[in-house]
C-alpha positions in Angstrom: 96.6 118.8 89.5 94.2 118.6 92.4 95.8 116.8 95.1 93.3 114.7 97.5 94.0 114.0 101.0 93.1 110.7 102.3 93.3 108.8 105.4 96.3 106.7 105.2 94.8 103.6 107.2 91.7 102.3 108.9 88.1 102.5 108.5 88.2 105.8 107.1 90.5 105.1 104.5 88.2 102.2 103.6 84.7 104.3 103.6 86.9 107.2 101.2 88.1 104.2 99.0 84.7 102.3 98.9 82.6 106.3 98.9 85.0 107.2 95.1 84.4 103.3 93.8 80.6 103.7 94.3 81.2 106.7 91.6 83.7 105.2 89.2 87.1 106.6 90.5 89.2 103.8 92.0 91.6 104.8 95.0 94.8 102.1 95.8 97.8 102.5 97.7 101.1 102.3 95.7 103.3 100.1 97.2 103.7 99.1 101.1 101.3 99.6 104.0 103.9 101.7 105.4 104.3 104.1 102.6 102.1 107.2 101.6 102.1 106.9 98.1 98.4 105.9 96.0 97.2 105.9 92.8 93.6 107.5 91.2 92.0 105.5 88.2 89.1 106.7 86.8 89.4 110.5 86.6 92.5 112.7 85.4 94.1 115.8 87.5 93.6 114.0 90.4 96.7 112.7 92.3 96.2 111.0 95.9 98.2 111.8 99.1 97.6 109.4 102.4 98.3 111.2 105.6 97.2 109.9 109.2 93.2 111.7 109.7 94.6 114.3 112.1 97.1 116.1 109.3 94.5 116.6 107.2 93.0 119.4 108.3 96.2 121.2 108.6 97.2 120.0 105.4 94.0 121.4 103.7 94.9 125.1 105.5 98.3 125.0 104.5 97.1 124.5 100.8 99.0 121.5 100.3 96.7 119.1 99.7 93.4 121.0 97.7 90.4 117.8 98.6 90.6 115.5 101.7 88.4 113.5 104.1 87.9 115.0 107.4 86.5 113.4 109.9 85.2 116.6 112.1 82.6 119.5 110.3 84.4 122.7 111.4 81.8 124.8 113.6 79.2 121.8 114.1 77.8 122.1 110.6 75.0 120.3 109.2 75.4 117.5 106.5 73.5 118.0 103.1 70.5 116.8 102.9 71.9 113.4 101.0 74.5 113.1 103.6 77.7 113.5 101.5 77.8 117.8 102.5 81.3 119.7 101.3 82.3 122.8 103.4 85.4 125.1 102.0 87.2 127.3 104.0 89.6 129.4 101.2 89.0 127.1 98.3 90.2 124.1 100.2 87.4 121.7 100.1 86.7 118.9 103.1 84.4 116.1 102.4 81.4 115.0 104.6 80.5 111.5 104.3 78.4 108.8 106.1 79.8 106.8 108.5 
């Protein structure tokens, strides 16, 4: 099960939410605004985990959470070409995308 990291409010969560629609994987919260719990329709092995944008990071180096949005490119890095660049730091994967 690949467990992806999400921002739990906000813009952000609303440009990761509207970023996995655009390619046929619907992301929902599960339940209240004030709990952490969401759903993924659309592709299997994929369970979601809202956090606040700041414990992603940490999360992703810890290696509880193996896919998140991160807000910051670690070491000034470049986006791909099409704007949606990955980076991985010991199989732990951050995505890049257009704000």
């Amino acid at each position: 099960m690949i467990r992806l990291g999400v921002p739990s409010k906000g813009r952000l969560m609303e440009q990761t939410f509207d970023w996995f629609a655009d390619r046929g994987v619907r992301l929902s919260r599960a339940g209240s605004d004030r709990e952490y719990a969401g759903r993924v329709e659309g592709v299997e092995g994929v369970s979601l985990v809202l956090l606040s944008a700041g414990e992603i990071p940490r999360e992703l180096a810890a290696g509880r959470i193996e896919l998140g949005r991160d807000r910051h490119r670690p070491g000034g890095a470049k986006s791909w070409p099409d704007g949606q660049a990955t980076w991985s730091r010991s199989r732990r994967w951050a995505l890049d995308m257009p704000t």
